[in-house]
N, C-alpha and C positions, 0 to 999 in steps of 0.2 A: 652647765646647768641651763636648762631651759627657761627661758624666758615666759612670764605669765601672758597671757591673752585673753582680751575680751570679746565678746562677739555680740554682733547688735545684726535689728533688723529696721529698716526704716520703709513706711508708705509714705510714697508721695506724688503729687502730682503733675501734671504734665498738659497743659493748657495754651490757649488762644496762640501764640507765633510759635509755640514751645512744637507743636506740632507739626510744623515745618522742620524740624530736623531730625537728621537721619538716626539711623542705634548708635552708632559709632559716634557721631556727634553730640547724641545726649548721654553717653559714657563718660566721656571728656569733660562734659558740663558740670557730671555731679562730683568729676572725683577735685576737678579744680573749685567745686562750691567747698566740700569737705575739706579738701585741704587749707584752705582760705578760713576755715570756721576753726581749725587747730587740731583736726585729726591726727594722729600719728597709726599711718596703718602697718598693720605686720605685714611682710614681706617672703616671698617665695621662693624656695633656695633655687641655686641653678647662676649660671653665670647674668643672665638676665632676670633680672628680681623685679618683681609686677606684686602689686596689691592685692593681698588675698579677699577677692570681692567678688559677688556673684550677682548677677542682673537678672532681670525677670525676661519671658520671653519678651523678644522685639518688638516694638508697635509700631502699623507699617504707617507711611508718610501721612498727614493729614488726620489723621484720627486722635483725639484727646483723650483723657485717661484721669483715674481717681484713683488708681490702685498700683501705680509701677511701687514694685520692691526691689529690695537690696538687701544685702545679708552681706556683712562686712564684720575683720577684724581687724582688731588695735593692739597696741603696748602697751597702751594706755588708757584708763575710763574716761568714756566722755564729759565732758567737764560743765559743771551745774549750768551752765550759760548757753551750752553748746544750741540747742534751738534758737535763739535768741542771735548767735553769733552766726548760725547758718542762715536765718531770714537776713542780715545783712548783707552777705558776701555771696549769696544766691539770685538768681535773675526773679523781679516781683511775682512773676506767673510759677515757680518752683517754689511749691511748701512741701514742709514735711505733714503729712496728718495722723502718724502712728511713729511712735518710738518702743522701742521693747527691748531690753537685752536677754541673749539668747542661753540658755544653762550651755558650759563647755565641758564635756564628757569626755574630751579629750581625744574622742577620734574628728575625722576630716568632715569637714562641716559639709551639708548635703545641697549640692548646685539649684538652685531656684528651676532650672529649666529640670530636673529630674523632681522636683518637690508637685511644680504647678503643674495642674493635667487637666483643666479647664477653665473658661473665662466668663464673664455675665459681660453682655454689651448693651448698650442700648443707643437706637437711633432715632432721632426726630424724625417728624413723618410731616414736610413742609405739605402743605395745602395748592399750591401750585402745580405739587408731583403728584397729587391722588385725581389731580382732573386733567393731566399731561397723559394724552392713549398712547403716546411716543413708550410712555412705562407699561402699557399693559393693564393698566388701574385705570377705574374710573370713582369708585368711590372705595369706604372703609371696608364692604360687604367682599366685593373683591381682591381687596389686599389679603383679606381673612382667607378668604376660598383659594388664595395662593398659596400662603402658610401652613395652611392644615392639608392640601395638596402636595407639599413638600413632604413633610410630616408623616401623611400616613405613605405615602412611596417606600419603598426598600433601596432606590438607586439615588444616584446625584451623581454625575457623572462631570468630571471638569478637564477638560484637555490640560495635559502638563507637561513641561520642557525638561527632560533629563537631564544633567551637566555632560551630556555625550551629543545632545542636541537633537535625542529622541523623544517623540508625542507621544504619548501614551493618555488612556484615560483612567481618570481615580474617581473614586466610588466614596465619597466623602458624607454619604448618608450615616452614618455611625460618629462621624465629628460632630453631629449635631445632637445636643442633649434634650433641647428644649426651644420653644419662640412661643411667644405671647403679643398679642397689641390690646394696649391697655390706655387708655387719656390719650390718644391720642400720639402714643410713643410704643415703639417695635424692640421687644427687651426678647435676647438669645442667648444661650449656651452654647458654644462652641470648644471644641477641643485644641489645646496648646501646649508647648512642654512638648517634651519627647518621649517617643511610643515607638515602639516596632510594632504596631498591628495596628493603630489608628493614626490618621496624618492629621498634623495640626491642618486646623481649617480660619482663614484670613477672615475677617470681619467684610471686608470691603468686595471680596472675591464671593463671599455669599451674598448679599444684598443684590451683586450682580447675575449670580445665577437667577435668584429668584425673580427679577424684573428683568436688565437689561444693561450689556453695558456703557450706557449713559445714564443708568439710575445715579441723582448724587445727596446724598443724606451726610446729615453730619452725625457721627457716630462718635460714642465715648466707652470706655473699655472703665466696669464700676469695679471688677471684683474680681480677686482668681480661688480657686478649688484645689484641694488634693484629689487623688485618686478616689477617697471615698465621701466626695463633694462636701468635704469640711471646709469650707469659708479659710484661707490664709489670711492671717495678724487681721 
């Protein structure tokens, strides 16, 4: 007889030290946070049994986040307390700020990195760096005439290292949905998740195209997209 399951999704965040560590170590983080809070997750058969749990794309070192998901199942429903029990047995800078349980249709729940196919980023635009020529900027007028010179191009071209340890260059114009500068802060669209025809494009890896790489901003990752830019949880 099969055992019932439940399926959840949670946002959460990923803030000040929290972005010093790596995917792998913020893996680790959330499943010893939940299991700490009293999860009981379902398990995957095979001689080697891992927690049926699926993470959002990576976010690479140094960059903070409002939006990392998880999409996670149990034995058991999460228990009236369980927020409550997670803000204690979680490090202070890890909140959750969306809880939702997921309807179970009974097929295999669908991978975060095949759901997400787009992200909204947004970086501060220190006052130092728009009068530093070392960036190519000298004022807002200029950053602008960067931007929309990206933008309307057809190329973007980034040297990239094969796992064969071949260069090649990628054309990552089409990873870019969208960029704005607005108050004073530089908000983008970039493509993430996995694609056979578009390559995810890094937050930190574009910033540097477009300036320099010594451009350094602090960037925050607010939001991810489906395929037909529906806002995920």
């Amino acid at each position: 007889m099969c055992k019932k399951e439940f399926r959840y999704q949670i946002r959460l965040s990923k803030i000040n030290e929290l972005k010093f560590l790596s995917h792998l170590d913020w893996q680790n983080l959330i499943l010893k946070s939940l299991r700490r809070a009293g999860v009981h997750f379902a398990l995957t058969e095979g001689f080697n049994k891992v927690p049926k749990i699926s993470f959002s794309p990576a976010l690479p070192l140094f960059i903070e986040s409002e939006c990392e998901l998880l999409n996670f199942i149990t034995i058991e429903p999460l228990s009236e307390n369980f927020l409550e029990d997670f803000k204690l047995a979680a490090p202070e800078n890890l909140r959750i700020i969306a809880l939702k349980e997921l309807e179970n249709d009974g097929r295999r729940m669908v991978s975060l990195d095949n759901l997400i196919q787009w992200a909204l980023y947004e970086a501060e635009i220190p006052q130092n760096n728009i009068v530093n020529k070392t960036l190519g900027i000298l004022n807002f007028e200029d950053l602008r005439y960067t931007v929309e010179k990206c933008l309307s191009s057809s190329e973007l071209f980034i040297e990239k290292k094969t796992k064969k340890g071949i260069i090649k260059q990628v054309n990552y114009r089409n990873s870019v949905k969208s960029a704005e500068i607005k108050e004073g802060k530089f908000r983008f669209i970039l493509k993430a998740g996995q694609d056979d025809i578009m390559p995810a494009f890094r937050a930190d890896e574009f910033l540097k195209y477009l300036f320099n790489k010594n451009a350094i901003f602090e960037i925050k990752r607010l939001s991810f997209f489906d395929k037909d830019m529906a806002e995920i949880l």
